[in-house]
N, CA and C atoms as an extended XYZ file, in Angstrom:
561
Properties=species:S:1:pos:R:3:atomname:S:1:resname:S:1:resid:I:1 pbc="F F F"
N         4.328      -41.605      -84.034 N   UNK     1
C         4.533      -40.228      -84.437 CA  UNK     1
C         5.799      -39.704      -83.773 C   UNK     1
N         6.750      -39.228      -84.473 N   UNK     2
C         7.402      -38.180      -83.824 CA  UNK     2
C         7.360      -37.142      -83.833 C   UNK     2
N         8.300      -36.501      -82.328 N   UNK     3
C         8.002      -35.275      -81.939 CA  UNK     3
C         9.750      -34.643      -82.244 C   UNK     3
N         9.857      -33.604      -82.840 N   UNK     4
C        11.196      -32.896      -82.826 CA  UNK     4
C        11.352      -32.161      -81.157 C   UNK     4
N        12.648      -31.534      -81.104 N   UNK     5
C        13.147      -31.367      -80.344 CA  UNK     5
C        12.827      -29.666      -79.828 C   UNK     5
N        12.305      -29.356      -79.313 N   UNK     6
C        12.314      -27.387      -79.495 CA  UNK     6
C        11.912      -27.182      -77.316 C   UNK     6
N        11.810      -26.431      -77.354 N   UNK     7
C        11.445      -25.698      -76.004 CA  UNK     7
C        10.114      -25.540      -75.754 C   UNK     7
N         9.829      -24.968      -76.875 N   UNK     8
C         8.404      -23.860      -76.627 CA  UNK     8
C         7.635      -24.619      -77.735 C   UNK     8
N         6.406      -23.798      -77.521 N   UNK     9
C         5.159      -24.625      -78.605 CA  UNK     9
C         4.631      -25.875      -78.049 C   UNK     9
N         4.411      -26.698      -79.163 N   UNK    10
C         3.836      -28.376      -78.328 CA  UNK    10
C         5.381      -29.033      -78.572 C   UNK    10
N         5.957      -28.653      -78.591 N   UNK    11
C         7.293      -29.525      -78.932 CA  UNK    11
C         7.777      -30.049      -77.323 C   UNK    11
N         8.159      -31.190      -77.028 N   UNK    12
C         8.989      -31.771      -75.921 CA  UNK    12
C        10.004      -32.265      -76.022 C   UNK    12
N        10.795      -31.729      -74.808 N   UNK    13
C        12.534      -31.423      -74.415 CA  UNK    13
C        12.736      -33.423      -74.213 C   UNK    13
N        13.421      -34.257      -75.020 N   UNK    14
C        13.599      -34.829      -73.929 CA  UNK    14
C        14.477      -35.333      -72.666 C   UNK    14
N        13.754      -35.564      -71.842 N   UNK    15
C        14.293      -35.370      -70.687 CA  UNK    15
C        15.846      -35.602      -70.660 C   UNK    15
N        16.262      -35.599      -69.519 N   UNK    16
C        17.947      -35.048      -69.039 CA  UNK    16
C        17.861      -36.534      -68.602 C   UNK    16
N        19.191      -37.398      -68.983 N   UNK    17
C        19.611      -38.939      -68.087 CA  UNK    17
C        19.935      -39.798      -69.115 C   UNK    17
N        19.927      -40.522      -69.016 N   UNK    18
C        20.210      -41.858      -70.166 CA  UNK    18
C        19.141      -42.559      -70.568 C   UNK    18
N        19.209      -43.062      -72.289 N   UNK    19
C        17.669      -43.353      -72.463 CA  UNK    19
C        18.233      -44.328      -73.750 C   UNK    19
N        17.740      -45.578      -73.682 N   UNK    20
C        17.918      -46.355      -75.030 CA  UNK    20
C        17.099      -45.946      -76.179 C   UNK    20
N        17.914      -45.807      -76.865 N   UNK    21
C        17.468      -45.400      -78.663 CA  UNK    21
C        18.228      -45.899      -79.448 C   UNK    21
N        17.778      -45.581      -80.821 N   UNK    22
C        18.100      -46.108      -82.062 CA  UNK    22
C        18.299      -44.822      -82.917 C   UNK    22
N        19.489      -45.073      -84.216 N   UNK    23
C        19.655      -43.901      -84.957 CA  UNK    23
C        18.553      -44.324      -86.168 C   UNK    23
N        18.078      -42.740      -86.553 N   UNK    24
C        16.874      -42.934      -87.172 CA  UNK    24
C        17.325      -42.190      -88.851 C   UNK    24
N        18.192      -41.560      -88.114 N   UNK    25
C        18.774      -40.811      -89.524 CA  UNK    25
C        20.147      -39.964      -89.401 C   UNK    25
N        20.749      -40.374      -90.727 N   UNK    26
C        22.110      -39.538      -90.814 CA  UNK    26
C        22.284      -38.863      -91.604 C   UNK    26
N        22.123      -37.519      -92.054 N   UNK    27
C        22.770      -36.233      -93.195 CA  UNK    27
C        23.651      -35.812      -92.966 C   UNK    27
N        24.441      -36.194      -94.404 N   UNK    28
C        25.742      -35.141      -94.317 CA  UNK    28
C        25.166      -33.595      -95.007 C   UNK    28
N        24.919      -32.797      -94.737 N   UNK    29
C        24.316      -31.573      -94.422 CA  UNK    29
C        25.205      -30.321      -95.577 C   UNK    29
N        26.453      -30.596      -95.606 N   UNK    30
C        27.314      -29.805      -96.244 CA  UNK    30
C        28.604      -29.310      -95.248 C   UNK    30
N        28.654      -27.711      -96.050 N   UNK    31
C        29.895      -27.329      -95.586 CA  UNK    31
C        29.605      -26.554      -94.782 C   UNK    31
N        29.939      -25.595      -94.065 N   UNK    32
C        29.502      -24.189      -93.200 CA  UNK    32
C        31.132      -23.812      -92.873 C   UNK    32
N        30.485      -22.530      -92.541 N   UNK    33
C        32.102      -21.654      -92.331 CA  UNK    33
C        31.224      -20.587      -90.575 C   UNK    33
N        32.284      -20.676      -89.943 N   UNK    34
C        32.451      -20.102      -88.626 CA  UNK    34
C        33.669      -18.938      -88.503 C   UNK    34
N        33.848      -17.705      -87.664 N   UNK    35
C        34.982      -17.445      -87.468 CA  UNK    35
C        35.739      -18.347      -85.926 C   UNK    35
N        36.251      -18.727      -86.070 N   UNK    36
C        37.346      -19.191      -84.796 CA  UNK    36
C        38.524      -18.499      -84.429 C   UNK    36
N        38.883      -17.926      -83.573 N   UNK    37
C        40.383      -16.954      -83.087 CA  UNK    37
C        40.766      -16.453      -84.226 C   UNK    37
N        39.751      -15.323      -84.972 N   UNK    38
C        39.927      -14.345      -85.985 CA  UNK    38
C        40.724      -15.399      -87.439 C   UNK    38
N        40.077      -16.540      -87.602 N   UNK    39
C        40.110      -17.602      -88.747 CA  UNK    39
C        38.921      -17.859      -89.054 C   UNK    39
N        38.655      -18.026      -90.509 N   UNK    40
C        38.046      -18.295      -91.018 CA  UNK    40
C        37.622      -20.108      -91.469 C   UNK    40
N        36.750      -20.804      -90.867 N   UNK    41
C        37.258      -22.372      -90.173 CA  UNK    41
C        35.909      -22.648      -91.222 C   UNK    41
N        36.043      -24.030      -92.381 N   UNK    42
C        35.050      -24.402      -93.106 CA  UNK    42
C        35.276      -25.539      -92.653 C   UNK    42
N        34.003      -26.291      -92.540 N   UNK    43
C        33.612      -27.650      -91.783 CA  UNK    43
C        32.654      -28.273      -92.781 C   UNK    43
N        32.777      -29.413      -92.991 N   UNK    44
C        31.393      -30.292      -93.319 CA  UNK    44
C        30.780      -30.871      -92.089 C   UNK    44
N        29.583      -30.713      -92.130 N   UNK    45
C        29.157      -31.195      -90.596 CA  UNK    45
C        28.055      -32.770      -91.177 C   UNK    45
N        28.139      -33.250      -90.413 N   UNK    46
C        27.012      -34.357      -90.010 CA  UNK    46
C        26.247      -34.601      -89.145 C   UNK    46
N        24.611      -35.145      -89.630 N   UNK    47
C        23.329      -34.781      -88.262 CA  UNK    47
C        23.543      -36.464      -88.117 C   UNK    47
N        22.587      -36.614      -86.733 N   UNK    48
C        22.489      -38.031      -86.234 CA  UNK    48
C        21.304      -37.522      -85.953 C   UNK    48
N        20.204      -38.616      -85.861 N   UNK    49
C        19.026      -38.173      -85.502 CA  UNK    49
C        18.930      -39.751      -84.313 C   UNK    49
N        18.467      -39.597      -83.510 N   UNK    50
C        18.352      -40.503      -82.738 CA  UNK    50
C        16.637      -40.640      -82.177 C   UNK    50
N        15.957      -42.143      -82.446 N   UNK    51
C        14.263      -41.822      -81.470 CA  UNK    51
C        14.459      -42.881      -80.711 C   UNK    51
N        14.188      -42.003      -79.459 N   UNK    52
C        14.166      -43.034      -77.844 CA  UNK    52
C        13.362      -44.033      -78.265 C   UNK    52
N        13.504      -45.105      -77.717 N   UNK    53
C        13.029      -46.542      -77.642 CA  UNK    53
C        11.575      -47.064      -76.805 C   UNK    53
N        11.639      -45.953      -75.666 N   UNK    54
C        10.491      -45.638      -75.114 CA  UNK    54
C         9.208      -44.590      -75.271 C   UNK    54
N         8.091      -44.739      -75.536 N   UNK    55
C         7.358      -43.849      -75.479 CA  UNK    55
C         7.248      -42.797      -74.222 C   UNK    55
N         7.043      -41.560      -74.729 N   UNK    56
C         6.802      -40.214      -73.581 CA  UNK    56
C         5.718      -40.814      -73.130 C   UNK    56
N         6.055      -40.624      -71.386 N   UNK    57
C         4.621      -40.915      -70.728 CA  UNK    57
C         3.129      -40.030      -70.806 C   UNK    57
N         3.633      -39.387      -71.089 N   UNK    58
C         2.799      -38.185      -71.217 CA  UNK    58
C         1.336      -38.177      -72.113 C   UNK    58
N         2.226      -38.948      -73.555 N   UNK    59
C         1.200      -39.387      -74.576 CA  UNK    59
C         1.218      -40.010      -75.563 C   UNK    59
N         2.324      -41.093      -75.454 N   UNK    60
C         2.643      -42.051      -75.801 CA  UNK    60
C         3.520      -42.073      -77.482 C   UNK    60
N         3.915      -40.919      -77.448 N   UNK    61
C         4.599      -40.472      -78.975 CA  UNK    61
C         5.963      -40.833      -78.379 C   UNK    61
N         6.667      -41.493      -79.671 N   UNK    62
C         8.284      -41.709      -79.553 CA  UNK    62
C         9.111      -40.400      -79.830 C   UNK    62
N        10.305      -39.816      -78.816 N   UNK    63
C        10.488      -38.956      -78.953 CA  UNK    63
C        11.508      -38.902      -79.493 C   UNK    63
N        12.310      -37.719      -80.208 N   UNK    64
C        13.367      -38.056      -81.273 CA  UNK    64
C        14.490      -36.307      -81.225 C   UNK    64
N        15.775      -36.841      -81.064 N   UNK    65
C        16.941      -35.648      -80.768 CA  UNK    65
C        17.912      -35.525      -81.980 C   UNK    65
N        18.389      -34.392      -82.235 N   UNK    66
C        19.021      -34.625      -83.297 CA  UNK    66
C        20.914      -33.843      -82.992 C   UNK    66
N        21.839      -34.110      -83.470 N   UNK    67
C        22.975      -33.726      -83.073 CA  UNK    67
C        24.086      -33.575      -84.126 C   UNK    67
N        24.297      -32.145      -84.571 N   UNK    68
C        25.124      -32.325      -85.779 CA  UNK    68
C        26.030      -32.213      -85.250 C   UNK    68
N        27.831      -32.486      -85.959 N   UNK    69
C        28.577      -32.855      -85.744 CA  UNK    69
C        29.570      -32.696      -86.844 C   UNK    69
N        30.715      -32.073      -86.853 N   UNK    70
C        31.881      -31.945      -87.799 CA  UNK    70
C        32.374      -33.227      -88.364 C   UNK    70
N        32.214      -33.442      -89.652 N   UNK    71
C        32.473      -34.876      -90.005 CA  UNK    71
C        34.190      -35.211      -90.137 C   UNK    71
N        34.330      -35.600      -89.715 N   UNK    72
C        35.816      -36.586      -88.995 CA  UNK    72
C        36.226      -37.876      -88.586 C   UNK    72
N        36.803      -38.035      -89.230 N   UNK    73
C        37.296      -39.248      -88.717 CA  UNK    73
C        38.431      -39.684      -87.738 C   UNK    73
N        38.842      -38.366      -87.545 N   UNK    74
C        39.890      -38.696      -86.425 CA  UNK    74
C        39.649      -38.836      -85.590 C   UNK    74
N        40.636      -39.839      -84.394 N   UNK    75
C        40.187      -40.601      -83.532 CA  UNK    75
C        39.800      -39.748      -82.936 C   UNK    75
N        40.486      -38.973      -82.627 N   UNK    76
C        39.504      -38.122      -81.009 CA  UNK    76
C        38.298      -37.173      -81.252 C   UNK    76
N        37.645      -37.183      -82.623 N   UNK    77
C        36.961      -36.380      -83.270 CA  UNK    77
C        35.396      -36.714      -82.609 C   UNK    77
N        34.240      -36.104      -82.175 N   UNK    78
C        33.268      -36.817      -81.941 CA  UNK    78
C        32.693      -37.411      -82.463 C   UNK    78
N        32.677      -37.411      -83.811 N   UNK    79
C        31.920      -37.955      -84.675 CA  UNK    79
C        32.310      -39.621      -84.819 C   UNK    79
N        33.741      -39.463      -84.598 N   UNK    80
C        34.440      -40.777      -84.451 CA  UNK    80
C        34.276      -41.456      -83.549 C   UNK    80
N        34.358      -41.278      -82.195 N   UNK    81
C        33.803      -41.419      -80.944 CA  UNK    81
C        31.882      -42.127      -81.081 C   UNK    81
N        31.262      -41.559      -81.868 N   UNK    82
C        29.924      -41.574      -82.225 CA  UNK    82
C        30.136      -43.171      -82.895 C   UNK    82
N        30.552      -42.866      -83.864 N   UNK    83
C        30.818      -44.307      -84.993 CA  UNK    83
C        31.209      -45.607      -84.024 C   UNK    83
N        32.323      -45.387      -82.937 N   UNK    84
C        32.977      -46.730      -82.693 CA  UNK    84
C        32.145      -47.040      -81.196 C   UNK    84
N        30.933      -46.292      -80.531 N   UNK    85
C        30.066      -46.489      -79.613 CA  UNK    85
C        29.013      -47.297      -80.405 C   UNK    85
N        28.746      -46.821      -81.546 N   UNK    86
C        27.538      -47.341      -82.701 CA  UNK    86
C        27.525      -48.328      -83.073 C   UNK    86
N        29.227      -48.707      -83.110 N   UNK    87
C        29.439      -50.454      -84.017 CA  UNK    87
C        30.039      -50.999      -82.954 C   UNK    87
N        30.567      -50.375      -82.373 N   UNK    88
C        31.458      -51.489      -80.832 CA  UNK    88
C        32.873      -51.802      -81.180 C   UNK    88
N        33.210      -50.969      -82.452 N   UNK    89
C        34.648      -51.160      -83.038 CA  UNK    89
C        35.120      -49.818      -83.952 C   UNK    89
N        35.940      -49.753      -84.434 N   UNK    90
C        36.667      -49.188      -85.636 CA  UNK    90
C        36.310      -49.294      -87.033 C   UNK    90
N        35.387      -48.598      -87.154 N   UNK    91
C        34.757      -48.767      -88.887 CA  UNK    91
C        35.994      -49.220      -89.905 C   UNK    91
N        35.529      -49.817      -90.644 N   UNK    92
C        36.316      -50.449      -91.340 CA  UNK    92
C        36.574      -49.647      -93.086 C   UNK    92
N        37.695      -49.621      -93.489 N   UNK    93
C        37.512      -48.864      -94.883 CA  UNK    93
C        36.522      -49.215      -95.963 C   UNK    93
N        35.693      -48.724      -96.586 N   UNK    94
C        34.169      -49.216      -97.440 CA  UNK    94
C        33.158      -48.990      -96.306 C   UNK    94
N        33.292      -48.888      -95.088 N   UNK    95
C        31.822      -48.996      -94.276 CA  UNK    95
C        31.030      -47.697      -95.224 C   UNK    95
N        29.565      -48.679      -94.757 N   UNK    96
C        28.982      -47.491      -95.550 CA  UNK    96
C        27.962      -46.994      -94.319 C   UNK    96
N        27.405      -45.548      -94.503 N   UNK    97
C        27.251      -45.327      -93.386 CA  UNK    97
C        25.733      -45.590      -93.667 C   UNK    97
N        24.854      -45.622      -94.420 N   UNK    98
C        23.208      -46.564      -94.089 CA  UNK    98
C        23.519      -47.264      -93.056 C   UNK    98
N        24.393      -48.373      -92.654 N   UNK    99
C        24.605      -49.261      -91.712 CA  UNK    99
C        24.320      -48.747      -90.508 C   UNK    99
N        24.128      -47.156      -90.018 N   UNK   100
C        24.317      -46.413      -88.930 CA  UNK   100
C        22.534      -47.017      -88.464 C   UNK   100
N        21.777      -46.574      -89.549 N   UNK   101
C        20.288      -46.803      -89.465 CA  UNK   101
C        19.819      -47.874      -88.437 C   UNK   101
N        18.898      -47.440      -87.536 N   UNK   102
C        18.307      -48.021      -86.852 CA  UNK   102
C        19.298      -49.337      -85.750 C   UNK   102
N        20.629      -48.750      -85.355 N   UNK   103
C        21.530      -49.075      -84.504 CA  UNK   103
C        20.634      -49.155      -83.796 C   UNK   103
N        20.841      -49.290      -82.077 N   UNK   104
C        20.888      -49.681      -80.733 CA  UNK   104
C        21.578      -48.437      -80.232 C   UNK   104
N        21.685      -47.828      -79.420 N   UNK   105
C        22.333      -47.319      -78.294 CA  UNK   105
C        22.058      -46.534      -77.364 C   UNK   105
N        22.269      -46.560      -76.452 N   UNK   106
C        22.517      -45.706      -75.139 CA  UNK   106
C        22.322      -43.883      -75.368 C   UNK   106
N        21.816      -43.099      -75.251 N   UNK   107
C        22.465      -41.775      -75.631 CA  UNK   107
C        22.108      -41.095      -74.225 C   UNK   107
N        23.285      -39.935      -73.923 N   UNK   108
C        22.929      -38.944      -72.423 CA  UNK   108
C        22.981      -37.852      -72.762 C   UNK   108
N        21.324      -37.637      -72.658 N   UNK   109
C        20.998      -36.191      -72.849 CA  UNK   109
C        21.381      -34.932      -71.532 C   UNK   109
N        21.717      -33.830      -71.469 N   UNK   110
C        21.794      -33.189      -71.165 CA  UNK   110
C        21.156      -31.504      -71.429 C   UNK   110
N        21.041      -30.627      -70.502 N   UNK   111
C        19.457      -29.703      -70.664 CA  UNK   111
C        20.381      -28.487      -70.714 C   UNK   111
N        20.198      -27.623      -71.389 N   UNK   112
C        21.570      -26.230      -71.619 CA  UNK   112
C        20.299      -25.030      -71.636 C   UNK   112
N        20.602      -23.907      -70.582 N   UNK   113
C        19.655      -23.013      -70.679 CA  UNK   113
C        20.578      -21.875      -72.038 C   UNK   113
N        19.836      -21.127      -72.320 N   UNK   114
C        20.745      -19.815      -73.641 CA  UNK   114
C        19.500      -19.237      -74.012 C   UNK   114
N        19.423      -17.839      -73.897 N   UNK   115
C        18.830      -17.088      -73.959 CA  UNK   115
C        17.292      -16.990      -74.021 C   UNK   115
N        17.240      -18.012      -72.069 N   UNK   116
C        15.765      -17.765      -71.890 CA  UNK   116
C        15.037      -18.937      -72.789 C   UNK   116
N        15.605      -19.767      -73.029 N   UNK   117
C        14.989      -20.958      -73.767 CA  UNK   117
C        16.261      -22.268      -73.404 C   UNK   117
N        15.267      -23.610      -72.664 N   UNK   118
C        16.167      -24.717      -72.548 CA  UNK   118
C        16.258      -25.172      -73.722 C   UNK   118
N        17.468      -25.819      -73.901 N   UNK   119
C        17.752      -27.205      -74.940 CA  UNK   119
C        18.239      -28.265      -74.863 C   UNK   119
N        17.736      -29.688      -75.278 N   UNK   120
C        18.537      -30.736      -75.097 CA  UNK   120
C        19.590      -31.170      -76.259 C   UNK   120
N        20.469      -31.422      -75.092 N   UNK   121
C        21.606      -31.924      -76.283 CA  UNK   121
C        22.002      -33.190      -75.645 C   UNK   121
N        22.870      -34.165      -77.014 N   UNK   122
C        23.096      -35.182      -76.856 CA  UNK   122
C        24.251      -35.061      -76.625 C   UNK   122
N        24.887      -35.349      -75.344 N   UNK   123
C        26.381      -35.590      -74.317 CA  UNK   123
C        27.014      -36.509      -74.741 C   UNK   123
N        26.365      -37.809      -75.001 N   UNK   124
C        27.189      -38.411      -75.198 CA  UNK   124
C        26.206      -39.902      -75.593 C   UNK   124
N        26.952      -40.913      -76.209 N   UNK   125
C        26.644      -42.333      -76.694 CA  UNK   125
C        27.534      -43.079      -76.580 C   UNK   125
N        26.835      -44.282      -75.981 N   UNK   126
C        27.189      -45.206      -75.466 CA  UNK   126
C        26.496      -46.550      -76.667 C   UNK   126
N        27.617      -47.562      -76.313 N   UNK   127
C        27.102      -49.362      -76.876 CA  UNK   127
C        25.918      -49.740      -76.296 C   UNK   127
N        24.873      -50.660      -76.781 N   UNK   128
C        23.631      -50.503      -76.033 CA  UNK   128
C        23.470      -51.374      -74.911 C   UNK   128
N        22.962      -51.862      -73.929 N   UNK   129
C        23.042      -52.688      -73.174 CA  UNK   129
C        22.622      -53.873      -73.298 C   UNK   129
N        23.494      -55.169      -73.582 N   UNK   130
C        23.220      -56.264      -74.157 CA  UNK   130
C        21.877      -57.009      -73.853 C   UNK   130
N        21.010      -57.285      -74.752 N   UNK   131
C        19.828      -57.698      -74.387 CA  UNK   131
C        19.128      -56.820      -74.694 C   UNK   131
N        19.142      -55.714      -75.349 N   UNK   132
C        17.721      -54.241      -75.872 CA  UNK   132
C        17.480      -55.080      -76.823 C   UNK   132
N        15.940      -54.789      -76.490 N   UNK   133
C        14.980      -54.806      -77.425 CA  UNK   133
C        14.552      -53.831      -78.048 C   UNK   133
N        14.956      -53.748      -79.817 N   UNK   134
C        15.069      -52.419      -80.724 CA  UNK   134
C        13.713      -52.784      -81.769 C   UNK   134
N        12.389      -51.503      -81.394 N   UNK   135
C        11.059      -51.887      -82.028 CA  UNK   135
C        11.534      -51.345      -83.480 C   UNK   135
N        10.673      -51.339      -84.476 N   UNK   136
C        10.802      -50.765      -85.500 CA  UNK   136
C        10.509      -48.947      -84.931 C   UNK   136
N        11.563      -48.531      -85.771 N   UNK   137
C        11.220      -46.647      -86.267 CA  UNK   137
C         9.844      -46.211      -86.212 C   UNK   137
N         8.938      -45.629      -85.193 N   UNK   138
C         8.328      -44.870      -85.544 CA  UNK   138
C         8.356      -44.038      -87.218 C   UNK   138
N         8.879      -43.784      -88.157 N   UNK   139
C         9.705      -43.167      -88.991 CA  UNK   139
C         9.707      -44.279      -89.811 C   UNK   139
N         9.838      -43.923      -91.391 N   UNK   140
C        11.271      -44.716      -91.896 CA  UNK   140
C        12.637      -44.286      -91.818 C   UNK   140
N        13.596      -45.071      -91.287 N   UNK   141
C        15.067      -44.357      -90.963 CA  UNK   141
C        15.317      -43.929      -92.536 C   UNK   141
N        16.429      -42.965      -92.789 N   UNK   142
C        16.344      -42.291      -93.601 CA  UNK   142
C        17.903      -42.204      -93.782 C   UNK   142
N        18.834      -42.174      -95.034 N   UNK   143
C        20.226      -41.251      -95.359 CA  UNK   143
C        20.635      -40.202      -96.296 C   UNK   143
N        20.898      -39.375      -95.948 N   UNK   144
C        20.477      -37.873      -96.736 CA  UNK   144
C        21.939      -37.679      -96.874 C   UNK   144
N        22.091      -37.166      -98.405 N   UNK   145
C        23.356      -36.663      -98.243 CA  UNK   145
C        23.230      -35.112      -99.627 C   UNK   145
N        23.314      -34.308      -99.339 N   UNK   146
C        23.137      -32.816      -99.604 CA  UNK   146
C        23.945      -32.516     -101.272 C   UNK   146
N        24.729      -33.920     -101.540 N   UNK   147
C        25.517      -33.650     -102.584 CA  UNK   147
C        24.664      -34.876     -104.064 C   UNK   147
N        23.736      -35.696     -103.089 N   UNK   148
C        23.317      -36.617     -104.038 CA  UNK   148
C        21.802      -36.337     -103.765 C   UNK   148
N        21.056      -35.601     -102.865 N   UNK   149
C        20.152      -35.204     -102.607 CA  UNK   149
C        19.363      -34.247     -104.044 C   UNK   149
N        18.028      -34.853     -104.163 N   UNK   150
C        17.481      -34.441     -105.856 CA  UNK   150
C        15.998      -33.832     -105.521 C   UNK   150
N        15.512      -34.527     -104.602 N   UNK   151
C        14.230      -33.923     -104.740 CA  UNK   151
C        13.644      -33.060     -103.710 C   UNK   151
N        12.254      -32.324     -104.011 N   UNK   152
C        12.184      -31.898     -102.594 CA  UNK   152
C        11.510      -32.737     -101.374 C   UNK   152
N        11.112      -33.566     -101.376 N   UNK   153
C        10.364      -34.711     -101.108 CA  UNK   153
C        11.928      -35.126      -99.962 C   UNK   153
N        13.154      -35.523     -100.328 N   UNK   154
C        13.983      -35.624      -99.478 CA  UNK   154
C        14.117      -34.794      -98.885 C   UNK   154
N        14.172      -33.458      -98.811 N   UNK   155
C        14.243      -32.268      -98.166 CA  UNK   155
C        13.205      -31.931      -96.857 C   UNK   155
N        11.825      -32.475      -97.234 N   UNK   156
C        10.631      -32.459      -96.413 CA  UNK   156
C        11.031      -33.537      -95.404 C   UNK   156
N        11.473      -34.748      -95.785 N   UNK   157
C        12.255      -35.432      -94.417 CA  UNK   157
C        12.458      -35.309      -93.453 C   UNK   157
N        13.634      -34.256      -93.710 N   UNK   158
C        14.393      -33.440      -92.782 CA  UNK   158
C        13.854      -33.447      -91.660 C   UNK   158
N        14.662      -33.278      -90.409 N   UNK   159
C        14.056      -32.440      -89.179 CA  UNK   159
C        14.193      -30.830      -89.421 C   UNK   159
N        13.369      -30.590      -88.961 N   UNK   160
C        13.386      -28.613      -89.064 CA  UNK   160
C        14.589      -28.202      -88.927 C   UNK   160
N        15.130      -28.144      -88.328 N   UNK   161
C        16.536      -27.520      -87.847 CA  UNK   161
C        17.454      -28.136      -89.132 C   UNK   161
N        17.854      -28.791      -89.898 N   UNK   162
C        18.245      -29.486      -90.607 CA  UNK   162
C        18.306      -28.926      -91.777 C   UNK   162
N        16.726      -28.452      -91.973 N   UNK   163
C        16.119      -27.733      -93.023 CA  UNK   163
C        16.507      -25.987      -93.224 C   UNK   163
N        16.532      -25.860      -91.840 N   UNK   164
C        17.162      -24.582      -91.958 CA  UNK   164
C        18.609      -24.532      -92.042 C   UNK   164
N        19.537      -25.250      -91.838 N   UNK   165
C        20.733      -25.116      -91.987 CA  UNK   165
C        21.160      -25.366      -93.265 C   UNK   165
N        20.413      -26.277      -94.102 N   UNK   166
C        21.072      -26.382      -95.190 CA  UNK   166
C        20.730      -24.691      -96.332 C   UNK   166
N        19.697      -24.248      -95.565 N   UNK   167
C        19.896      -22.802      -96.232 CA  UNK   167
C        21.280      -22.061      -96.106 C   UNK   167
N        21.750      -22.471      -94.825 N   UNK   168
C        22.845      -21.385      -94.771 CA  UNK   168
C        24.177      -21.950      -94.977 C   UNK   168
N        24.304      -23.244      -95.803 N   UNK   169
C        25.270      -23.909      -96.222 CA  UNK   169
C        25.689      -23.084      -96.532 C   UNK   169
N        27.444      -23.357      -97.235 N   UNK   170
C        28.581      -22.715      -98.156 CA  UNK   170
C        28.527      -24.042      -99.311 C   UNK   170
N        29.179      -23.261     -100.398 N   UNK   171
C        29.547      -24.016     -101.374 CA  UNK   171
C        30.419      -24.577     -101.594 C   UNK   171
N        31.461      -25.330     -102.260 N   UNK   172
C        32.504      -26.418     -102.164 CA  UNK   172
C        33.823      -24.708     -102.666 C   UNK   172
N        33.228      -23.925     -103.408 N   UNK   173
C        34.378      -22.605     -103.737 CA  UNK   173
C        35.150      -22.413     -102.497 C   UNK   173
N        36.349      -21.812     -102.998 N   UNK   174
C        36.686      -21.542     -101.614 CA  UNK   174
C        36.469      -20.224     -101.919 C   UNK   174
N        36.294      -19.538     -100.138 N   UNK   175
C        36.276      -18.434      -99.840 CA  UNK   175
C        37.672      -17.160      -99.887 C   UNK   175
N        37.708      -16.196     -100.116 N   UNK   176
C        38.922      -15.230     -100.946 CA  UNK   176
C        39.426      -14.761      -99.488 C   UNK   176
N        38.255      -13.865      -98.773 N   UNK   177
C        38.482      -13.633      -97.361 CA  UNK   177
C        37.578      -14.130      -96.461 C   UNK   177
N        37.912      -13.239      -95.220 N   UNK   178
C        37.562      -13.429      -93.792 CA  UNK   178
C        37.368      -12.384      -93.366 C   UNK   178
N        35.818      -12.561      -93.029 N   UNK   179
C        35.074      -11.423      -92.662 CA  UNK   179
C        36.073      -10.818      -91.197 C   UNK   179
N        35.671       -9.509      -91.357 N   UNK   180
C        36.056       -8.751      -90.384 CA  UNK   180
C        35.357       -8.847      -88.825 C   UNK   180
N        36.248       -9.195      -87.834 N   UNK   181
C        35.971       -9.385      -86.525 CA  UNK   181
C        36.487       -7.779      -85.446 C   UNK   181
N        35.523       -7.677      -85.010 N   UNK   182
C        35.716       -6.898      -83.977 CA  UNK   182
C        36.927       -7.442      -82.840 C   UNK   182
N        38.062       -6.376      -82.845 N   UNK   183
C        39.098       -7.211      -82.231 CA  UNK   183
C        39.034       -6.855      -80.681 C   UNK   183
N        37.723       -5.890      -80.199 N   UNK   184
C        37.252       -5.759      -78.855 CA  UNK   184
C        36.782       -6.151      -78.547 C   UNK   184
N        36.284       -7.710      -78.975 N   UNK   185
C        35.306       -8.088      -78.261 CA  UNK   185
C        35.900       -9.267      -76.851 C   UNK   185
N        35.223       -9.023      -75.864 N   UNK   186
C        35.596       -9.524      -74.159 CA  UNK   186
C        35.532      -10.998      -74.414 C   UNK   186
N        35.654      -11.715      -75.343 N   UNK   187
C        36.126      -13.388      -75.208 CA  UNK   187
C        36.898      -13.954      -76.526 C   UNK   187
């Protein structure tokens, strides 16, 4: 069984350190728009879903983090960084990304407090340490992509958070303006 990622409720954080896992799932999610230094910035983002390799001691459920990510390919991009920890090289032109499914690797979680509620996030991924032993998915690993995506049945997949974001997607239109920013604000 897996457990998603949340604070509160029965949901468990998992822990802060380094932990061998496997990617369990990848959505490309869509587009979203942010303001950045009074710009109007549209991104396609991409999720990684990653489930630790070890069961929680607690009660023996495999636990599972998820980490979206601006899809990029440039080198210094994280997502890129993500890809060449995943394969141990430079994806090659045609890679397809199913191949991501049920990898090997290393991931370092880290614990971020924000408004009175912790969260874990994934810091960083690493190549796995030669010699892991990778069980099958709790899960079936899964590849979602928001533009070839048909039913709702793929949608139920999802991790929660996932599910809610693709509500607040943008559409491929472009946008005319840019919402108005308060030009007082202290950051």
């Amino acid at each position: 069984m897996r457990t998603f990622i949340k604070s509160q409720g029965a949901f468990v954080l998992v822990p802060e350190g380094s932990h061998p896992a496997q990617v369990i799932g990848v959505g490309f999610l869509g587009f979203y728009e942010r303001v950045f230094q009074n710009r109007l910035k549209r991104s396609e983002i991409v999720g990684l879903q990653y489930e630790l390799l070890e069961p929680d001691a607690s009660d023996g459920r495999y636990l599972a983090i998820t980490e979206e990510l601006t899809f990029s390919t440039h080198e210094r991009s994280t997502f890129s960084k993500r890809l060449r920890a995943l394969l141990g090289k430079e994806p090659e032109d045609g890679f397809e990304y199913s191949n991501l499914l049920k990898r090997p690797c290393i991931i370092t979680v880290v614990h971020r407090d924000w408004q009175e509620s912790t969260f874990a996030n994934v810091e960083n991924v690493s190549p796995p340490i030669k010699g892991i032993k990778v069980s099958e998915p709790s899960i079936t690993p899964f590849l979602f992509d928001i533009e070839e995506a048909s039913s709702p049945e793929e949608h139920e997949r999802l991790p929660g958070k996932w599910r809610k974001m693709l509500e607040r997607r943008v559409g491929l239109g472009a946008r005319t303006s840019v919402p108005e920013v308060d030009e007082d604000i202290p950051f």
